[in-house]
C-alpha positions as CSV (number, residue, x, y, z in Angstrom):
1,X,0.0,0.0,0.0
2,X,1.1,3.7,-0.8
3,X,0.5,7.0,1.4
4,X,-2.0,9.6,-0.3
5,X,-0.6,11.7,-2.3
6,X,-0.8,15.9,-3.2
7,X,-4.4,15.9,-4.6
8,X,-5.9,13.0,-3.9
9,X,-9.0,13.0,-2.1
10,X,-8.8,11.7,2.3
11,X,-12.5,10.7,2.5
12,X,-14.6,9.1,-0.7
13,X,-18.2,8.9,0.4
14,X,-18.6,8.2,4.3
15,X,-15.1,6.5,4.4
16,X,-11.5,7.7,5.8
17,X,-9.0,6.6,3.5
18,X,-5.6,5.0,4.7
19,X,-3.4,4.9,1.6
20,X,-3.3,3.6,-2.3
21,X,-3.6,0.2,-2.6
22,X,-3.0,1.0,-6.5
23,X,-4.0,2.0,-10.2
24,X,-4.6,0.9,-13.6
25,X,-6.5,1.7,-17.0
26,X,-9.3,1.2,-15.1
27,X,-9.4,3.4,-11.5
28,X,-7.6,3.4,-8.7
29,X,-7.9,1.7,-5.7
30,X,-7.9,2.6,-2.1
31,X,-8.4,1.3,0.9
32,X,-10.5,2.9,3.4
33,X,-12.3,2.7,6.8
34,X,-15.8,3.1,7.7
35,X,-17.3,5.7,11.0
36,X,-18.0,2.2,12.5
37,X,-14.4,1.0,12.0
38,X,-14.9,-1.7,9.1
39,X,-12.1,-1.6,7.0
40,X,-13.1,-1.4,3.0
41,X,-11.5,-1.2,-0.4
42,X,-12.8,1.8,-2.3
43,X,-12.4,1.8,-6.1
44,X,-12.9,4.8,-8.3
45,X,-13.5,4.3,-11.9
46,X,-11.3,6.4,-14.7
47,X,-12.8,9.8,-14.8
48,X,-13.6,9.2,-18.9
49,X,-16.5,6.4,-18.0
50,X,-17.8,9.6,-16.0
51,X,-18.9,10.9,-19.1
52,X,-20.4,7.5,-20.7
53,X,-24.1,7.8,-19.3
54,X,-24.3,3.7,-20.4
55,X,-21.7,2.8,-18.3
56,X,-23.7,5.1,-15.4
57,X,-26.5,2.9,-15.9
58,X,-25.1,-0.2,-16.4
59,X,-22.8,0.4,-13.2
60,X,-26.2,1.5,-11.2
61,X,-28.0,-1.9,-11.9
62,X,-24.8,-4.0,-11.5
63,X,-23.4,-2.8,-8.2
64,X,-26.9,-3.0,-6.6
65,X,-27.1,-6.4,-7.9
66,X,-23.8,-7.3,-6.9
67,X,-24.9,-6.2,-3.0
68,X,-28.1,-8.9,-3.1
69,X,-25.3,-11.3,-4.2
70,X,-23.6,-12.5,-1.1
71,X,-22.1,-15.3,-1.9
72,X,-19.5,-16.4,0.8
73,X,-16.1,-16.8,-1.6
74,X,-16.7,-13.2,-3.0
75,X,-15.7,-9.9,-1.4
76,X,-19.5,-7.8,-0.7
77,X,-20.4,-4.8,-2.1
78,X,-21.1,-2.6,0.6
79,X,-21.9,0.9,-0.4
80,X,-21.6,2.6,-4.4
81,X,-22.2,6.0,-5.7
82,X,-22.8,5.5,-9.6
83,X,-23.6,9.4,-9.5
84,X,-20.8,10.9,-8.5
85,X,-18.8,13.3,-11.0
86,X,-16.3,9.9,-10.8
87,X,-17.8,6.6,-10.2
88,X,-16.7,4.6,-7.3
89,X,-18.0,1.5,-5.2
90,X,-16.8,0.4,-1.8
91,X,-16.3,-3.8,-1.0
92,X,-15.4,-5.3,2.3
93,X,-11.8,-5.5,2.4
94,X,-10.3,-8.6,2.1
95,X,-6.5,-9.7,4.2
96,X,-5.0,-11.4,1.6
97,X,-2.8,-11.5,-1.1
98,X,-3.8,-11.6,-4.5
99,X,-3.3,-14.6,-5.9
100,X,-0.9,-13.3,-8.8
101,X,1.5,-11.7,-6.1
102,X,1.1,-15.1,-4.3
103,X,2.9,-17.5,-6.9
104,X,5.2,-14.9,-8.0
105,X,7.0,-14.8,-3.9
106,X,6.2,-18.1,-3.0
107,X,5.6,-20.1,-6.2
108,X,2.7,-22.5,-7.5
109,X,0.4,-23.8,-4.8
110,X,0.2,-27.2,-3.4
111,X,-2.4,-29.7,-4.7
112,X,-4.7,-29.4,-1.9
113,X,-4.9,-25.7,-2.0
114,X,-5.7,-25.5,-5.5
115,X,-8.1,-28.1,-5.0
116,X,-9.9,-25.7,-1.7
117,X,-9.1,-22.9,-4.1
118,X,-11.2,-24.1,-7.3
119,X,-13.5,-25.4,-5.2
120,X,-14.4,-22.1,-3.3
121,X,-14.5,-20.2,-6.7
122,X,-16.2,-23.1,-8.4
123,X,-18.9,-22.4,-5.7
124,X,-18.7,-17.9,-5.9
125,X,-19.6,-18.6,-9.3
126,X,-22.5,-20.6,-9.2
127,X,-23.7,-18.1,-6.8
128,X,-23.0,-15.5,-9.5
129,X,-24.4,-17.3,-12.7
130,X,-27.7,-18.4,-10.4
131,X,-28.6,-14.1,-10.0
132,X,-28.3,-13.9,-14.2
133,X,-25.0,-12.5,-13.9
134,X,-21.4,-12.9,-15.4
135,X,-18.2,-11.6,-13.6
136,X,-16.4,-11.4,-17.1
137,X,-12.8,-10.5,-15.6
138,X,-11.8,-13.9,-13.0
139,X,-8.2,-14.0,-13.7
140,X,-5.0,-14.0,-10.6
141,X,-5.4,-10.8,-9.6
142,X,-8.8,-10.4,-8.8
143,X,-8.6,-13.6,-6.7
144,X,-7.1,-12.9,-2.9
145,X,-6.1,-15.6,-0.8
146,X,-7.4,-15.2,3.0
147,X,-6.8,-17.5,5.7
148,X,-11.0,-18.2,6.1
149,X,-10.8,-18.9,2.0
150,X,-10.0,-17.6,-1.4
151,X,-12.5,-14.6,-2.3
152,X,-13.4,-13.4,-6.0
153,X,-13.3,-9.8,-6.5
154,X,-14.6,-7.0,-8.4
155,X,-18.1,-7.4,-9.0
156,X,-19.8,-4.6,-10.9
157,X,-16.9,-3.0,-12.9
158,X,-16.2,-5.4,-14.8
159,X,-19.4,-6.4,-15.5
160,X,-21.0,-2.6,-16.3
161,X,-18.1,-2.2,-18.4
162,X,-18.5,-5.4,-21.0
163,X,-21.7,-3.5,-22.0
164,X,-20.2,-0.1,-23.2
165,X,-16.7,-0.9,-24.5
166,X,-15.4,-3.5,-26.6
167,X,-11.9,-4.6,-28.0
168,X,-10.9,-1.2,-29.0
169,X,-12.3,0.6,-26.7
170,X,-9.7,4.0,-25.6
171,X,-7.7,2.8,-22.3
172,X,-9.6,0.2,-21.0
173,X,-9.7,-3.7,-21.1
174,X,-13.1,-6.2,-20.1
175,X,-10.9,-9.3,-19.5
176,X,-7.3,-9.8,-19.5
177,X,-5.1,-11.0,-22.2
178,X,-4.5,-15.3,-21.6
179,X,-7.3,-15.3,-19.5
180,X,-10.3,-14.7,-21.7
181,X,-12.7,-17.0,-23.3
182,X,-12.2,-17.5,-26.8
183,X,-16.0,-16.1,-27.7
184,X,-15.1,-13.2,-25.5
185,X,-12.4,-12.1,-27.5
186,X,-14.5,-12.8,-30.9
187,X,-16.8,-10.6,-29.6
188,X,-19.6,-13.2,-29.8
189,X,-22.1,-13.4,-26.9
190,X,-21.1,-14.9,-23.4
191,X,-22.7,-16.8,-20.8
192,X,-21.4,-18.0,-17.6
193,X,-19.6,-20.5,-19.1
194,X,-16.5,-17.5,-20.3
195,X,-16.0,-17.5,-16.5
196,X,-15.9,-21.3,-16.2
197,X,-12.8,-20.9,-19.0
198,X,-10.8,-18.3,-17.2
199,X,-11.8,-20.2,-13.9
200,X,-9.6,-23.4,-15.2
201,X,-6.6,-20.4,-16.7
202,X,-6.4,-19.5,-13.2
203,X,-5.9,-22.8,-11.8
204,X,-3.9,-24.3,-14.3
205,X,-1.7,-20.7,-13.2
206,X,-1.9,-21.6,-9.2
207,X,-0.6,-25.2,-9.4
208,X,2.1,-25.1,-12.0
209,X,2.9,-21.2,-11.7
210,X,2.7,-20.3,-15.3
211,X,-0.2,-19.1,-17.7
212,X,-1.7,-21.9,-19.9
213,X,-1.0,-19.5,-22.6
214,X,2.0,-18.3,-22.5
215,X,3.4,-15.1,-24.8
216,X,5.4,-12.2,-25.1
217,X,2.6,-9.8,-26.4
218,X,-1.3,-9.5,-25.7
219,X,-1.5,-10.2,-29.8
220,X,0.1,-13.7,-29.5
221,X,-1.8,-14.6,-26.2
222,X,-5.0,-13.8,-27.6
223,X,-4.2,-16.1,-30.8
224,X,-3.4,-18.5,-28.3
225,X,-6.5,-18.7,-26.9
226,X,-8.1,-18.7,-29.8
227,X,-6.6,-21.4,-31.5
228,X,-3.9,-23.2,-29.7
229,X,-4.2,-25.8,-27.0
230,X,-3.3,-25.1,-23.4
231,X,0.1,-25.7,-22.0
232,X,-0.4,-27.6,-18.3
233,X,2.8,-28.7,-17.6
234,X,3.4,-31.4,-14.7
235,X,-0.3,-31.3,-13.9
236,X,-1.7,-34.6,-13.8
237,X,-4.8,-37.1,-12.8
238,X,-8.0,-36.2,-12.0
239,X,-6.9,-32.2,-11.8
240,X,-5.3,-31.9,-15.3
241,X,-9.0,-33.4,-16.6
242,X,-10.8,-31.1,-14.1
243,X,-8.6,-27.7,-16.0
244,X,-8.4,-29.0,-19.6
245,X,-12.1,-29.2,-19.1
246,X,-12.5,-25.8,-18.1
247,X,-10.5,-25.0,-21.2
248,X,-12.5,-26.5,-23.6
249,X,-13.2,-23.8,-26.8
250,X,-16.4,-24.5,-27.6
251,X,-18.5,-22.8,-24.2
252,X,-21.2,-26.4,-24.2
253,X,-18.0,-28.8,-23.4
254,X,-16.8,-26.5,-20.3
255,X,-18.2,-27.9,-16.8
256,X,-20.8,-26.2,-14.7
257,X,-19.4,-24.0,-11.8
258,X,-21.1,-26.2,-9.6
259,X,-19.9,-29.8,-10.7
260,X,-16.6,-28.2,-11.0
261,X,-16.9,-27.6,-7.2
262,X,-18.6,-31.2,-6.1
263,X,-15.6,-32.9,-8.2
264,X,-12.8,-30.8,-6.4
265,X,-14.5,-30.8,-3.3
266,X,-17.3,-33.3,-2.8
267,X,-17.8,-32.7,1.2
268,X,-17.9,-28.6,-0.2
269,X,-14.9,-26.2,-0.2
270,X,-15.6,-25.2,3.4
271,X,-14.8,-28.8,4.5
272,X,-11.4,-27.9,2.5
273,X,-10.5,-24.8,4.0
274,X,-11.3,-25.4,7.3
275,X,-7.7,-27.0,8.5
276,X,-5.9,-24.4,7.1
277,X,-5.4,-24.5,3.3
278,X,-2.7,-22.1,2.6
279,X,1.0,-23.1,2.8
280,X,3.0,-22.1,6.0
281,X,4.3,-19.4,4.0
282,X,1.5,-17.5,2.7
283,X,0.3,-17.7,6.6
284,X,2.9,-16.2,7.9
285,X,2.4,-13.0,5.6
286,X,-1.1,-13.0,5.9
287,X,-1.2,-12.8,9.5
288,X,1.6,-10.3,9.7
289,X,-0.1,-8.1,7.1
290,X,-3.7,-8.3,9.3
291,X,-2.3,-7.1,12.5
292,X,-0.3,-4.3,10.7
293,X,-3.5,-2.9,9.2
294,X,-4.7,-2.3,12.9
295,X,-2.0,-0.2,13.1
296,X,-3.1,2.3,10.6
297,X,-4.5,5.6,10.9
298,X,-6.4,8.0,8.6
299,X,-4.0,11.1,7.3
300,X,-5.1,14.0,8.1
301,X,-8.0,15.1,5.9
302,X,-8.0,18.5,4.4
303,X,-11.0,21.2,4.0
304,X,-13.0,19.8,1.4
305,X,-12.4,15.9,-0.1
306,X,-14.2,14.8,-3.1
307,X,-13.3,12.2,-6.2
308,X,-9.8,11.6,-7.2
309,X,-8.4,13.8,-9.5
310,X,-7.0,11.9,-12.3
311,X,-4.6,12.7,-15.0
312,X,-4.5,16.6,-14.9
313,X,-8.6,17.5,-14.6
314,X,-10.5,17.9,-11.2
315,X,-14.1,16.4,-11.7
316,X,-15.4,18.5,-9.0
317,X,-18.3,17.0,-6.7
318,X,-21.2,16.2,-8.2
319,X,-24.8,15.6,-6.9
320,X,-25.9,13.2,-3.8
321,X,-25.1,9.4,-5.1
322,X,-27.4,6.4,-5.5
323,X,-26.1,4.7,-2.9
324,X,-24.5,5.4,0.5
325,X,-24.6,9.5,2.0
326,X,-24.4,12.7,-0.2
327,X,-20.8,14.8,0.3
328,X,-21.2,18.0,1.5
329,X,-21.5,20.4,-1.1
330,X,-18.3,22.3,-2.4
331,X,-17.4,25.9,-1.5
332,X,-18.1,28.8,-3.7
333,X,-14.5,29.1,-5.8
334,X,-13.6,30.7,-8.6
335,X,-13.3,28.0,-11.8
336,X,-10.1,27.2,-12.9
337,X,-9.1,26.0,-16.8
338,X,-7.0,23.8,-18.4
339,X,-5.2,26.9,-20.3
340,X,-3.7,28.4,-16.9
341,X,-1.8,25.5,-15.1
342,X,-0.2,25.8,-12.0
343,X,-3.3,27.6,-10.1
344,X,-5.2,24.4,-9.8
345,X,-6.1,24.7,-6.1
346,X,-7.8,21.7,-3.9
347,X,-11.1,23.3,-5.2
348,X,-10.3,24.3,-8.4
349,X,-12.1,22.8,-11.3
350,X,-11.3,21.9,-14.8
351,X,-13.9,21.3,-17.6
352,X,-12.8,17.9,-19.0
353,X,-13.7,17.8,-22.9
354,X,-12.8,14.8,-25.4
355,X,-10.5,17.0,-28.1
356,X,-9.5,14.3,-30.5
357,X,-7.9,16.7,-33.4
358,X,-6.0,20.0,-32.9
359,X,-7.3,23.1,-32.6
360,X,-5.7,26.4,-33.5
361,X,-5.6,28.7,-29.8
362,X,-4.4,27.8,-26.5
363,X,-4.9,24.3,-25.9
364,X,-8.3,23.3,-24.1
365,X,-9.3,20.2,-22.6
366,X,-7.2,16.9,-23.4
367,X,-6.0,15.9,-26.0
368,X,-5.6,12.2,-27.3
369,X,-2.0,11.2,-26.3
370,X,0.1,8.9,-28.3
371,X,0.0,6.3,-25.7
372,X,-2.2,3.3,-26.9
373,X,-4.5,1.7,-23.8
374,X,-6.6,-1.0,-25.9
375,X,-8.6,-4.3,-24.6
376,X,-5.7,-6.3,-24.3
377,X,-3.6,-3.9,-22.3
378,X,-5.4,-4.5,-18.9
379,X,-5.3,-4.5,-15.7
380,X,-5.6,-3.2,-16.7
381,X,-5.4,-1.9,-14.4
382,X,-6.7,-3.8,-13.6
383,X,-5.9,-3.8,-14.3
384,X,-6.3,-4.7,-14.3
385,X,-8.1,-2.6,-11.0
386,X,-9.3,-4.4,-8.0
387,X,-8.4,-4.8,-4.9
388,X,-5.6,-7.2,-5.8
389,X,-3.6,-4.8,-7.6
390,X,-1.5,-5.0,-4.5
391,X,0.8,-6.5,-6.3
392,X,2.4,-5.7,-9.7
393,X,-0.3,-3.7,-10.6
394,X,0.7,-1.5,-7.3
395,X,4.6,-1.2,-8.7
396,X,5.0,2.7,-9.3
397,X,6.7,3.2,-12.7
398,X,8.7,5.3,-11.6
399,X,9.4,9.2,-10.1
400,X,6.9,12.2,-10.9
401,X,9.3,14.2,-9.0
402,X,11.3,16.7,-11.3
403,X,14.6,15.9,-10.1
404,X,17.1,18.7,-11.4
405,X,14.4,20.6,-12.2
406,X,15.6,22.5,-9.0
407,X,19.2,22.9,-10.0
408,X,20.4,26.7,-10.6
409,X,18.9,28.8,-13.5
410,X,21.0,29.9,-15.9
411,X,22.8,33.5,-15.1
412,X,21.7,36.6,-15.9
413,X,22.5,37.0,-19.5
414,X,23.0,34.0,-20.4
415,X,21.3,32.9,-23.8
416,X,18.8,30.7,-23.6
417,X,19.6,28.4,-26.5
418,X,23.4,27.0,-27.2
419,X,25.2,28.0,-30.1
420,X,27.1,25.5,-30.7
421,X,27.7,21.7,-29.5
422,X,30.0,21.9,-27.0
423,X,27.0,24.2,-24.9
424,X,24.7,21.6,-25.5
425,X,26.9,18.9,-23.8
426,X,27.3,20.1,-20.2
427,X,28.0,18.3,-16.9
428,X,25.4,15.2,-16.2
429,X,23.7,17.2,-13.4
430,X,23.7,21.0,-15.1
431,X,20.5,21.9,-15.8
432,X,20.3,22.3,-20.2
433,X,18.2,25.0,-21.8
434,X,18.3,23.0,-25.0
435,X,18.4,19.7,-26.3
436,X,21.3,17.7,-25.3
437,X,23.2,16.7,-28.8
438,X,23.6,13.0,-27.1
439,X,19.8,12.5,-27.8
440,X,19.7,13.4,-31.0
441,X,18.4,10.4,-33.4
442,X,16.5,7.9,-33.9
443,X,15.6,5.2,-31.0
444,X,13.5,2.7,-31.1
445,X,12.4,-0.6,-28.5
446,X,9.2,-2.7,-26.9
447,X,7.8,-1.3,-24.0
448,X,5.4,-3.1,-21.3
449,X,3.3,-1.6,-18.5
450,X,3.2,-0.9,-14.8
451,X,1.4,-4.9,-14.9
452,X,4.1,-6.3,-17.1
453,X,1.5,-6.6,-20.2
454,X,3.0,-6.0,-23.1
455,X,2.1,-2.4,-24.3
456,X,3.7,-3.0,-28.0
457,X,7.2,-0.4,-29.2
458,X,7.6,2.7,-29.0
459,X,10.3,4.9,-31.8
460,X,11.1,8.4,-31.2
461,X,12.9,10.9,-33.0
462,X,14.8,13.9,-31.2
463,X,15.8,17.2,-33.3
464,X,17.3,20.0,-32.1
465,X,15.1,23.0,-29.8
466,X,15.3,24.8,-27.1
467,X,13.4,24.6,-23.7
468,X,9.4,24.8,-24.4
469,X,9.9,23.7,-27.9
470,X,8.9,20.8,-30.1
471,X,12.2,18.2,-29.8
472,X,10.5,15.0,-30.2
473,X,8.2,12.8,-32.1
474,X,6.8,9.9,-30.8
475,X,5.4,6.3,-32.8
476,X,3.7,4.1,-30.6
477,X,2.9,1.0,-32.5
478,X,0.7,-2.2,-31.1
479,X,-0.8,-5.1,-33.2
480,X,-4.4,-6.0,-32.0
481,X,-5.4,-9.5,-33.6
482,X,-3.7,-8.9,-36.7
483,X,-4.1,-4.9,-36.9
484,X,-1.7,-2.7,-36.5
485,X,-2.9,0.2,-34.3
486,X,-0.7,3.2,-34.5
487,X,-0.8,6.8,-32.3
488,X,1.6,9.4,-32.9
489,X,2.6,12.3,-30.7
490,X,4.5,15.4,-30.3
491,X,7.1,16.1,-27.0
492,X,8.0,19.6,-26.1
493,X,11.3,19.9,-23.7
494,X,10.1,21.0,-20.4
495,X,13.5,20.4,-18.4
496,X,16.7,18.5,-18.9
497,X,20.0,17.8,-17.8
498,X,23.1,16.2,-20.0
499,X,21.5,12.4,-18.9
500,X,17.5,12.7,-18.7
501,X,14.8,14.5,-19.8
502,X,11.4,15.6,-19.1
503,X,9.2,16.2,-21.9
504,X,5.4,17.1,-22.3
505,X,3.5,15.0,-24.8
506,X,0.5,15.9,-26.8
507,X,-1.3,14.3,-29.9
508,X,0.2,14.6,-33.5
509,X,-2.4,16.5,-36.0
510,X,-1.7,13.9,-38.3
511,X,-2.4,11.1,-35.9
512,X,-5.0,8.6,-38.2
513,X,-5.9,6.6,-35.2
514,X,-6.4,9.1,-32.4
515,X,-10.0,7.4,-31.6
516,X,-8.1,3.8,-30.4
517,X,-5.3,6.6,-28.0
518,X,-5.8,7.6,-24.7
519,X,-7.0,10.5,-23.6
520,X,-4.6,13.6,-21.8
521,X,-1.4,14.6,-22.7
522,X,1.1,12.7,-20.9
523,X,4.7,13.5,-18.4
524,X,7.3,11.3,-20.0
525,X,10.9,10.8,-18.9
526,X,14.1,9.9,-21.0
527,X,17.4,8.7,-19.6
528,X,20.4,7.8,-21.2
529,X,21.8,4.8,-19.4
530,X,26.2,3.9,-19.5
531,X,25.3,1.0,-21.7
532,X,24.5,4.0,-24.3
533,X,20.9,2.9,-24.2
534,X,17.8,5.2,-23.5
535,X,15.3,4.7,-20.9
536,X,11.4,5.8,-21.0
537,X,9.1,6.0,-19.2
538,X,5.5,7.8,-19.6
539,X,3.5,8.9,-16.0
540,X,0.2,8.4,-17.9
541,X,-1.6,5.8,-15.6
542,X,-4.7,5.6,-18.5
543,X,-1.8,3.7,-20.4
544,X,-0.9,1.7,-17.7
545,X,2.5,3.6,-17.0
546,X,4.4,2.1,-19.8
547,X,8.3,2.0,-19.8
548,X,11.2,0.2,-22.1
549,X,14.3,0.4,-22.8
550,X,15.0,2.2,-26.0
551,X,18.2,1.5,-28.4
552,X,19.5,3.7,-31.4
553,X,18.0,3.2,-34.9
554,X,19.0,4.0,-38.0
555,X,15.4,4.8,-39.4
């Protein structure tokens, strides 16, 4: 978990929050604690669903039916605002680690405990599929391993979301990459059965520690499952039958939640978990990590508290939610825009509008960035975004800080822009007014996100310019299922030393595929490493923070 930072909000609805338990395409997650002293995960959805009235509606209808669920191996929806200016929903917090984070300390899970473990999920989903719904997203990270039993998380999201978004849908994914049905990612209708296939993925992960469908890139897993069979290593009897089952691609050969269950567990999951199913190991860390969440107090809260403020816009409040007690209502300021940064103030508002072209003028609203955040990029966010992101999904990509920014301006008199090379080649730490002539070029590499998804390759160019100029241009290609989705963006220098820069992105004019970019212009950081490489690394969590390592090119 990470403190609050500068800007973020100390109370969401009726709840104190602690800290960040993380961030994705998808929201961010935090966890929280009710006037009563229940502890609670709170996750606010990305600020651009906000503006997708379907998704309100969708989220309104799942979220209340997620709170008649409660089924005993899921996490319970306890309170929701689907009216606020930013989405959120509040669950019962779970102490536990997500599986994902799990496997990747401790390693694959004993036969028993993925037995208890299928089982207990076998059962949540029965529960689920018996009330008409589908959970749509059951991969590691949204199950978390507690010492009463594994739980199933985030109901409602993922669910309200596979009605208004689809494969190329901006900065979002409904499913993960290796872990989605093959109809879900034909886009063909689902029925409970999609979760029944990710179900055995997750299993087949827990006992042998790798994905049944392995692959560098979301392109080649999705193939994968498509049209390759699953890879099950050392798994064998009844359990290797049980998961190739549950992998089965046409939907009608899959097992029933429920029979899945009786067959891992015949006297029921409970009579599984009851002498303690998790490895010595995983005990140890879950006990450890309940007592030191007693320990934890609320940060201070400031005047006014209210929806997080993603990216660079403040939503504002909005009216009383659906669900749960209306925030007090906000007072009387002055509006702030997006053309005078710097006097955003913790009241300060910013009208968010969906620019996808340029405009002659100051800039207003966002722009689309060049950063691509398709279906298959997840978390996601989860991207993957639930309250197992506690793991990698949790992994800050690195500073927001400004570093030398700091260091000395240049004297009185001194010109602003170099005149010749040697100027533009200073100590590593001096602060540069131009660009540095060691960046000059052509690089090129693959980058993945915050998660470890794939997030495709990434070729800039750097030219010559001074501080507040144009110095880069940016490709960022990724190939969806065959197509080959391309955003394009423009960097101006905003600081730099001889070693690392700090550049502003925005959208290129001529970018064809702005629609399938994210949204917001984007903080990006480049450092040249002693290997003579270049490092980068974009601060725009809509993209899922992605970072590489970026090598000269000759193109």
């Amino acid at each position: 978990m990470q403190p609050l930072e500068a800007g973020e909000p100390h109370t969401i609805g009726a709840y104190r929050l602690l800290g960040r338990l993380g961030a994705g395409g998808m929201g961010r997650v935090y966890l929280g604690r009710s006037a009563g002293g229940r502890t609670v995960a709170v996750k606010v959805v990305h600020p651009h669903f906000a503006l997708d009235e379907q998704f309100r509606a969708r989220f309104r209808r799942e979220v209340d039916a997620a709170r008649r669920l409660g089924a005993r191996w899921t996490a319970p929806v306890l309170d929701a605002d689907p009216d606020a200016a930013v989405p959120w929903v509040a669950t019962g917090y779970v102490a536990g680690p997500p599986l994902s984070d799990a496997v990747t300390r401790h390693g694959p899970l004993p036969e028993y405990a993925v037995r208890a473990l299928g089982a207990g999920l076998g059962e949540a989903l029965d529960a689920v599929h018996a009330h008409g719904l589908i959970h749509r997203d059951v991969k590691p990270s949204n199950v978390l391993l507690a010492l009463d039993g594994p739980r199933l998380i985030d109901f409602g999201i993922a669910r309200a979301l596979g009605a208004t978004v689809s494969l190329t849908s901006t900065g979002v994914s409904v499913g993960s990459p290796g872990y989605m049905a093959p109809e879900q990612i034909r886009g063909l209708d689902i029925s409970g059965a999609a979760d029944v296939f990710s179900l055995g993925a997750v299993l087949a992960y827990a006992a042998t520690g790798t994905a049944p469908f392995p692959g560098d890139s979301s392109a080649v897993l999705l193939y994968k499952v498509v049209h390759e069979e699953p890879e099950l290593g050392d798994l064998e009897g009844e359990l290797r039958e049980l998961v190739a089952g549950c992998l089965a691609k046409d939907p009608a050969d899959r097992p029933a939640p429920a029979e899945l269950a009786r067959r891992l567990a015949p006297g029921g999951a409970a009579a599984l978990v009851a002498p303690g199913w998790l490895p010595g190991p995983l005990v140890r860390e879950v006990s450890t990590s309940a007592v030191a969440l007693l320990d934890l107090e609320p940060q201070d809260a400031p005047v006014r508290s209210g929806p997080v403020p993603f990216s660079n816009a403040s939503l504002g409040s909005a009216a009383p939610g659906f669900f749960g007690p209306p925030l007090p209502p906000p007072p009387a300021e002055p509006p702030a825009t997006a053309d005078t940064p710097g006097e955003r103030g913790p009241g300060a508002r910013i009208a968010v509008t969906m620019d996808t072209g340029a405009q002659p003028g100051p800039r207003r609203g966002r722009r689309v960035s060049c950063t691509v955040a398709l279906a298959v990029a997840g978390a996601l966010a989860v991207m993957t975004v639930g309250v197992a992101m506690m793991g990698d999904l949790f992994t800050t990509g690195g500073s927001n800080d400004h570093g030398n920014d700091a260091a000395e301006p240049p004297a009185s008199g001194q010109s602003e822009k170099p005149t010749d090379a040697a100027s533009r080649t200073p100590s590593a730490s001096a602060r540069v007014s131009a660009l540095p002539e060691a960046f000059t070029g052509t690089w090129k590499g693959s980058v993945t996100e915050r998660s470890g998804l794939p997030h495709g390759t990434v070729t800039v160019v750097f030219t010559e310019g001074a501080e507040g100029e144009d110095v880069v241009r940016l490709t960022h290609r990724l190939d969806v299922l065959g197509t080959s989705v391309v955003c394009k963006g423009i960097g101006a220098l905003v600081s730099g030393t001889a070693k690392e820069l700090k550049i502003r992105e925005r959208t290129d004019p001529e970018n064809a595929d702005s629609s399938l970019c994210t949204g917001g212009d984007a903080d990006l950081v480049f450092t040249l490493t002693q290997g003579g490489t270049l490092r980068y690394q974009s601060h725009e969590e809509a993209a899922g923070n992605p970072k590489g390592t970026l090598s000269r090119s000759g193109g």
